[in-house]
N, C-alpha and C positions, 0 to 999 in steps of 0.2 A: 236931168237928174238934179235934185234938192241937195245942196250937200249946205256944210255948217265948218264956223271957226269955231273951235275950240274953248281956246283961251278968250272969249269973249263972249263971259254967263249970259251978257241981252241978248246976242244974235241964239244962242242956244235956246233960251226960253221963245224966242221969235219964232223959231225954226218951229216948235213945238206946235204953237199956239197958231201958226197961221200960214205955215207950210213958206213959210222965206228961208233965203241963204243968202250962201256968204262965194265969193270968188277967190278968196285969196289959199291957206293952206286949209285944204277941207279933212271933210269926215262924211263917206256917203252914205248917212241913215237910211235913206230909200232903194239903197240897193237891198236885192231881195239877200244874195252870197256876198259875201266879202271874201277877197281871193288874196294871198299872197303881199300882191301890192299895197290892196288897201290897208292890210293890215300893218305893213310897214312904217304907210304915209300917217296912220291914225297914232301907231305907238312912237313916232318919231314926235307928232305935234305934243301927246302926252309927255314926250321927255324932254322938249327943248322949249315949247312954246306958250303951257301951258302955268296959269298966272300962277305964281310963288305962295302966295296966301289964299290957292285955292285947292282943296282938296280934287284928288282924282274921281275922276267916276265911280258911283258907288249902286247899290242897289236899291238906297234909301234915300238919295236925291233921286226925287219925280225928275229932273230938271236936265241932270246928267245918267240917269239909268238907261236908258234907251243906249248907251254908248257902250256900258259893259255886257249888257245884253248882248249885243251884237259879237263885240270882242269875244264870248264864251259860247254862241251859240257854234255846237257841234255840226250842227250842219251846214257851215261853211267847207268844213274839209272832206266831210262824208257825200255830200252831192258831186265830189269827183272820184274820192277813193272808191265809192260804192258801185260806180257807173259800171257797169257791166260789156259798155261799147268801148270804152276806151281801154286803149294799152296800156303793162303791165308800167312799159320804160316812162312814157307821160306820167301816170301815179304817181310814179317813185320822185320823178323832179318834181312835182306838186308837195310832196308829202315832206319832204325833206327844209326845206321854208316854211312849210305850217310847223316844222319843229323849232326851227331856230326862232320862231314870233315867239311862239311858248315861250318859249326861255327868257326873251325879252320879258313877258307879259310877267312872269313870275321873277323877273328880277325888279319891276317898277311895284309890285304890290307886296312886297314882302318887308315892307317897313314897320318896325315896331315902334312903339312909345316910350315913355321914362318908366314903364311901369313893367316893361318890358311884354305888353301886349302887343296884338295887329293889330294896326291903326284901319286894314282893310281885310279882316279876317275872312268876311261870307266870299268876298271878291278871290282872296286867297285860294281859298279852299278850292272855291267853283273854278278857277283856272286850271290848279293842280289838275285838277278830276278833266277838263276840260284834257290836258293834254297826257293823263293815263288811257283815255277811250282812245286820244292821234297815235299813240303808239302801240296799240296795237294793231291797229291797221297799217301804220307803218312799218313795222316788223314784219307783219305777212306778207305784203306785199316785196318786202326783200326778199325772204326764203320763196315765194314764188317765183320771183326773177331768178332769183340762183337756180332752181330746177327746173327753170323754161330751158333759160342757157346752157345748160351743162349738157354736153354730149350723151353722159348718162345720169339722167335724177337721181337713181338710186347707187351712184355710186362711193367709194368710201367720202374720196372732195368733194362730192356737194353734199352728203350728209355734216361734212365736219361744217361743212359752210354754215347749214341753216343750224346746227346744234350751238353754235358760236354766236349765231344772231338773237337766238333765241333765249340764250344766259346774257346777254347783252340787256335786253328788256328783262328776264327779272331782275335782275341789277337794280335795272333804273326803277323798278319798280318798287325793288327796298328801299331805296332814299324816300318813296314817300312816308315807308315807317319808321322815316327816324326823328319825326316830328313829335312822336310817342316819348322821346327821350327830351322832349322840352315840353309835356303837356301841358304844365302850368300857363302857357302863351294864349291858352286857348277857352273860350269861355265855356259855360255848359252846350251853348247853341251849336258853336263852332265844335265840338267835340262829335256831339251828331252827326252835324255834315260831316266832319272828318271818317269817322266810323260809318259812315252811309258807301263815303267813298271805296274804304277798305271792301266792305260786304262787296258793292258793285263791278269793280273794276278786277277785285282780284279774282272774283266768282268767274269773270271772263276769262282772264286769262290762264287760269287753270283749264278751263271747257277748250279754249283751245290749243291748250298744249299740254295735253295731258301728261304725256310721255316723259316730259320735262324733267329735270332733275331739282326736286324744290327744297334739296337737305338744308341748305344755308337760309333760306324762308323760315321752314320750320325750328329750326334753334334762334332766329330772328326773334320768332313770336315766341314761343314759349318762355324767353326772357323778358320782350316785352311785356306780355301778359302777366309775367310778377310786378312789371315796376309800372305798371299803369294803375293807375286809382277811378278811370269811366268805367263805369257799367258796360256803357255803350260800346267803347274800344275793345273790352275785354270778352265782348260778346263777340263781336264780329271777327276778331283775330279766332275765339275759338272756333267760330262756322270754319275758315278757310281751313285753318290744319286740319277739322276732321273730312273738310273736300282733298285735301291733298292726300290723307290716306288713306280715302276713297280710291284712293285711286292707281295706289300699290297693287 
């Protein structure tokens, strides 16, 4: 397996250009998934190792893109959440580290400028989005386990279980509309993708939780959607409220 240092732009363009590596702290680009660990070993060398006067990987270094590609590509987590052969309990250990890198991932790219822009905006966004699609697999996969294990699924405790897990993720789901209360951060481009995301993710998670209690969503957006000035934002926060009472 090909793998690459990092913090050393030659060996990265080498790796590129003629299929060499590096032994020491790698990044394995030629792995086809990145599991857990690599993801670890890759955002550990981006926080400690990675040269000081170099920017992180981006979409528009040819040089270092192949690296955030990797880091966002969804289907690192979904070629196991998805598996249909594997157990509920395996999943959940899998899925539960691909959250905690998220977190990392969006705590190393969330740097602004003096201008108080993202210095890695499309990077930003694409992570966000990256780990709104992990959680909800993530989530199901709990309230599945809760009503595997419960004596009785349909009982009042494993209802309050999955109903608790389930307000759990929309939660987390409104912190991504609270970037709407800083839209200024965000350029016209970035506002798209932001707004792409909202349409996408949230259109999911409605579809599969329909039942769901979305009160606190919907006086979310309907505030938002006065203090927002995108087209863009204000179009797709109004798609979801009228899926949401679709569905009353």
């Amino acid at each position: 397996m090909k793998k690459i240092k990092i913090n050393i732009l030659l060996i990265i363009t080498c790796f590129i250009a003629t299929n060499c590596g590096s032994t020491n702290d790698e990044i394995p680009i030629d792995k086809r998934y990145w599991d857990t660990n690599d993801y670890a070993n890759v955002i550990r060398e981006l926080k400690y190792n990675f040269l000081p006067d170099k920017k992180l990987p981006t979409f528009d270094d040819p040089e270092t893109r192949i690296i955030i590609e990797k880091l966002t590509d969804t289907q690192n987590y979904a070629v196991v959440l998805d598996d249909k052969e594997l157990g509920l309990n395996h999943k959940n250990k899998v899925a539960e580290p691909f959250f905690m890198r998220w977190k990392d991932m969006i705590y190393l790219y969330q740097t602004t400028d003096r201008n108080d822009k993202f210095v890695y905006e499309k990077e930003f966004i694409t992570i966000y989005k990256f780990g709104l699609g992990l959680q909800l697999k993530y989530f199901k996969l709990g309230n599945d386990q809760a009503k595997e294990f419960a004596d009785d699924p349909n009982s009042a405790e494993a209802k309050k279980h999955v109903t608790s897990n389930t307000n759990t993720l929309i939660k987390n789901f409104l912190t991504y509309l609270d970037l709407i209360d800083r839209e200024k951060i965000l350029s016209d481009q970035g506002k798209q993708m932001y707004a792409q995301g909202i349409s996408q993710y949230f259109t999911e998670l409605i579809k599969q939780h329909p039942n769901a209690s979305y009160s606190t969503m919907e006086r979310k957006i309907d505030l938002l959607s006065k203090k927002s000035s995108s087209d863009d934002i204000k179009l797709s926060l109004s798609k979801i409220k009228e899926l949401i009472e679709s569905k009353k």
